[in-house]
C-alpha positions as CSV (number, residue, x, y, z in Angstrom):
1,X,-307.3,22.7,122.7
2,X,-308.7,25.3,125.2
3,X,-306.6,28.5,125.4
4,X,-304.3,27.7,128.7
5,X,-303.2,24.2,126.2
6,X,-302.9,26.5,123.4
7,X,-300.6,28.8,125.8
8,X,-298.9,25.8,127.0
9,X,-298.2,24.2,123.4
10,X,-297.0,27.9,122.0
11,X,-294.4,27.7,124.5
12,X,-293.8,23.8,124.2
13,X,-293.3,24.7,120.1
14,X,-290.6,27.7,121.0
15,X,-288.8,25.9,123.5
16,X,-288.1,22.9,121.4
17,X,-287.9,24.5,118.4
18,X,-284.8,26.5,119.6
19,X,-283.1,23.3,120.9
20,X,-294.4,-0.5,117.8
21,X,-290.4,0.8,116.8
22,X,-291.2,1.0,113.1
23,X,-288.6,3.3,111.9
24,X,-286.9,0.9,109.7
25,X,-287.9,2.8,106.2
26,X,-285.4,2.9,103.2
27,X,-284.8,6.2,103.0
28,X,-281.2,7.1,103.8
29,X,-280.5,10.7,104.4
30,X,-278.0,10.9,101.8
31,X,-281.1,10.0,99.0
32,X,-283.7,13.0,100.4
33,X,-283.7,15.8,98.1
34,X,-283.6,19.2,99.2
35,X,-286.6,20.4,101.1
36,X,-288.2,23.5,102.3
37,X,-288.5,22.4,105.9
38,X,-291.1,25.1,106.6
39,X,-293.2,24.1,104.4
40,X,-294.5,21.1,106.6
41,X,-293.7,22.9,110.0
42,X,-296.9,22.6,112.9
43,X,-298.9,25.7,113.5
44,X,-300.8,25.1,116.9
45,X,-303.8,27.5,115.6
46,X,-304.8,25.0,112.6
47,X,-305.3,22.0,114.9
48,X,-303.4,20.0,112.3
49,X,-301.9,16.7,113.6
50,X,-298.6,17.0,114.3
51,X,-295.4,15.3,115.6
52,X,-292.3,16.8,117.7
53,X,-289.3,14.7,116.0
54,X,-286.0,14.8,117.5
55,X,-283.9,11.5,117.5
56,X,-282.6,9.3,120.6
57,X,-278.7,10.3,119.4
58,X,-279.2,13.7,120.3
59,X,-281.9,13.2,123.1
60,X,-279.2,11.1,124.8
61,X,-277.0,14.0,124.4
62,X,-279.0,16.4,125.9
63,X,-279.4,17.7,122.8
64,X,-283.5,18.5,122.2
65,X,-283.0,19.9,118.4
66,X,-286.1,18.8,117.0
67,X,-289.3,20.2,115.1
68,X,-292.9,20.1,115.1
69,X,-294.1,18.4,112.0
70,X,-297.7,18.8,110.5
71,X,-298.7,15.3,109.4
72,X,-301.2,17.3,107.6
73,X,-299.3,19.0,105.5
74,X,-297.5,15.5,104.0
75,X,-298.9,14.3,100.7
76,X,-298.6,10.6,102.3
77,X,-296.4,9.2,104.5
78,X,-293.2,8.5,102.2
79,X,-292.8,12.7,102.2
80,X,-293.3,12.5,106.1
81,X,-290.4,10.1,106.4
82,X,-288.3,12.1,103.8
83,X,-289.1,15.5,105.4
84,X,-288.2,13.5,109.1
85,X,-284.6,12.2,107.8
86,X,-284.1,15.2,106.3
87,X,-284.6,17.2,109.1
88,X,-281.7,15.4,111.0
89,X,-279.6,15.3,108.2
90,X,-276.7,16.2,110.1
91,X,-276.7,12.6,111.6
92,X,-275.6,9.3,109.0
93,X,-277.8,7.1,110.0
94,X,-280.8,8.7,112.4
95,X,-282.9,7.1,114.5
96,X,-286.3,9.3,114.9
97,X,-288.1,9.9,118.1
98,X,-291.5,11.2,118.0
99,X,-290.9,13.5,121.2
100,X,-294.5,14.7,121.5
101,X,-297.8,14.8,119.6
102,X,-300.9,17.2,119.4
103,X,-304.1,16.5,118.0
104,X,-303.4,12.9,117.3
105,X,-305.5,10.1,119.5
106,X,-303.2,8.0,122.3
107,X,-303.5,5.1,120.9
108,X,-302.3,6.1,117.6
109,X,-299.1,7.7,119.5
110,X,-295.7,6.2,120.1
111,X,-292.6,7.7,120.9
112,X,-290.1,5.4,119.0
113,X,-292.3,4.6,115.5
114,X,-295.2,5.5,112.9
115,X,-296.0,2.8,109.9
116,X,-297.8,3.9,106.8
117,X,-301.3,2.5,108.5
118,X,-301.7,4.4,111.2
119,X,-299.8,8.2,109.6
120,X,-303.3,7.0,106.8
121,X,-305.8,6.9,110.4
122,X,-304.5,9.7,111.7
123,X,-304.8,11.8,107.9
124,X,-308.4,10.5,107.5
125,X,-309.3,11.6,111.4
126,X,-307.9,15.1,110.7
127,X,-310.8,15.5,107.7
128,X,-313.5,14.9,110.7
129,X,-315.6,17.5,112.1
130,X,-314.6,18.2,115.9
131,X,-318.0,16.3,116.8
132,X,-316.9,13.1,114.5
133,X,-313.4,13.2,115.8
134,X,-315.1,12.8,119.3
135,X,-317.2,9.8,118.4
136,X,-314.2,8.8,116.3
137,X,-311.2,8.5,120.0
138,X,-314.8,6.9,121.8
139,X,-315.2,4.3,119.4
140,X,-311.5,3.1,119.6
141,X,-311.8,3.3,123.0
142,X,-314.6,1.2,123.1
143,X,-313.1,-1.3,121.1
144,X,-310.2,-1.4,122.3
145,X,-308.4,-1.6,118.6
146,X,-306.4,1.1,116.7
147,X,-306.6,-0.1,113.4
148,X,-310.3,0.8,113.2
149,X,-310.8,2.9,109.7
150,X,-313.4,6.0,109.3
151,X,-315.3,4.0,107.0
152,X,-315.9,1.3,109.2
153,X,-316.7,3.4,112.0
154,X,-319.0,5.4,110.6
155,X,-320.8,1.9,109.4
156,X,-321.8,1.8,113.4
157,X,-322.3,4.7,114.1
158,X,-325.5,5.8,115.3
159,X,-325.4,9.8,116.5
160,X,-324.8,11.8,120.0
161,X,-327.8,11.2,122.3
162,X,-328.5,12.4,126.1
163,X,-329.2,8.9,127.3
164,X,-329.7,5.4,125.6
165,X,-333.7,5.4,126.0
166,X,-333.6,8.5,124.5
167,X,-332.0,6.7,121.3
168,X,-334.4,3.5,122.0
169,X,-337.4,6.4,121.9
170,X,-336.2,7.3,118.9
171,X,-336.1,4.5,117.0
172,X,-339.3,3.3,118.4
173,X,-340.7,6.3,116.2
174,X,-338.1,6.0,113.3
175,X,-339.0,2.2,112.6
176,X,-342.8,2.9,113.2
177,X,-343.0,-0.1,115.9
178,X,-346.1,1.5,117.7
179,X,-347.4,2.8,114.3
180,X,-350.6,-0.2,114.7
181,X,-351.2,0.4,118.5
182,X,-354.3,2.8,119.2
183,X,-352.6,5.8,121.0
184,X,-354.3,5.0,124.4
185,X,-352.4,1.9,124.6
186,X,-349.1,3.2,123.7
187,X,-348.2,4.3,127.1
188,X,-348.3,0.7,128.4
189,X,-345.0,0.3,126.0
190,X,-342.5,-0.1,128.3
191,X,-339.6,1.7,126.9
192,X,-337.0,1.1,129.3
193,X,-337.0,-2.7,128.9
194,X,-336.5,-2.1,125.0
195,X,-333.9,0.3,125.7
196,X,-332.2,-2.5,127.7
197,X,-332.5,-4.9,124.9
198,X,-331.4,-3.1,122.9
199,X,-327.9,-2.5,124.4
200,X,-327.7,-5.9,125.8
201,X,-327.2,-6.9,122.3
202,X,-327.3,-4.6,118.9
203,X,-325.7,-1.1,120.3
204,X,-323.4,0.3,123.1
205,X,-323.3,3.2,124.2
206,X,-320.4,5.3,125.7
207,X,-319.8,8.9,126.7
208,X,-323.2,10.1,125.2
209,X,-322.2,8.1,121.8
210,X,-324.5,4.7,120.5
211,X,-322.6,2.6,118.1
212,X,-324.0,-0.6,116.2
213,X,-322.6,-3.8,117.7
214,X,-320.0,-5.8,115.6
């Protein structure tokens, strides 16, 4: 976040911390143990992951009593559920509603349910670098799926370049494909028309990211 978000989201946390629908888990409230709520609460400065839970009963009320929730700091997704339900304890039977996000990917987000596969993505994307994480939202972009796993995208990945000849130059010297042509002859090597077959078939390329084909 730049600092006017990180402005906006210390005031977002304040404000509401003074006031796929996959939420069908078996955790009833009366079954959570005591828990030390701060423990798990978001702090904007770590750049943690993090959900604003409230629940629809008390959104529908007017009633915005809620708190921001540091997927982070859950050992796995059964503790996030139990700190959630726990957190609205006050209700029998609640019915969560993920109010907001920070530092979680869209397509990872919805308002009415998380399932144990995508609280996992979103764990394994916080342990990226911020220059991973980048390549990480392009490549779901470009693919257009959410249930795609750092291992397999890292599989396809292929770096941060300025341009895709710059990439095709590069691997024109990392596989040694000129290595047998004299040098005054190299310059006839048209490296543009490699560079387009290369991303007509084997890599794409998308906001200054190539990835392998699949």
């Amino acid at each position: 976040m730049n600092g006017a978000q990180s402005t906006d989201m210390e005031q977002s946390v304040k404000a509401l911390s003074s006031s796929n629908n996959l939420n069908n888990v078996e955790v009833s409230c009366d079954e959570v143990d005591e828990i030390d709520l701060a423990d798990f609460k978001y702090d904007y400065r770590t750049g943690e992951p993090a959900l604003y839970v409230g629940t629809y009963a008390k959104y529908n009320n007017g009633d915005l009593t809620g708190m921001w929730i540091s997927l982070a700091q859950c050992y796995d997704y059964d503790e996030f559920m139990r700190v959630c339900y726990f957190l609205h304890r006050d209700e029998e039977d609640p019915e969560l509603m993920f109010q907001d996000s920070d530092n979680i990917p869209e397509c990872w987000y919805s308002e009415c349910g998380l399932d144990e596969e995508t609280f996992d993505l979103i764990k394994a994307y916080a342990e990226l670098d911020e220059d991973e994480q980048r390549a990480y939202e392009a490549y779901l972009d470009l693919r257009c799926e959410s249930d795609i796993t750092v291992e397999d995208f890292r599989e396809n990945y292929c770096g941060e370049w300025n341009s895709e000849e710059e990439f095709a130059e590069n691997l024109i010297e990392e596989l040694g494909i000129l290595d047998e042509v004299p040098e005054h002859l190299r310059r006839f090597f048209d490296v543009s028309a490699y560079s387009d077959e290369l991303f007509r078939y084997d890599y794409d390329y998308t906001d200054g990211f190539v990835f392998r084909t699949t």
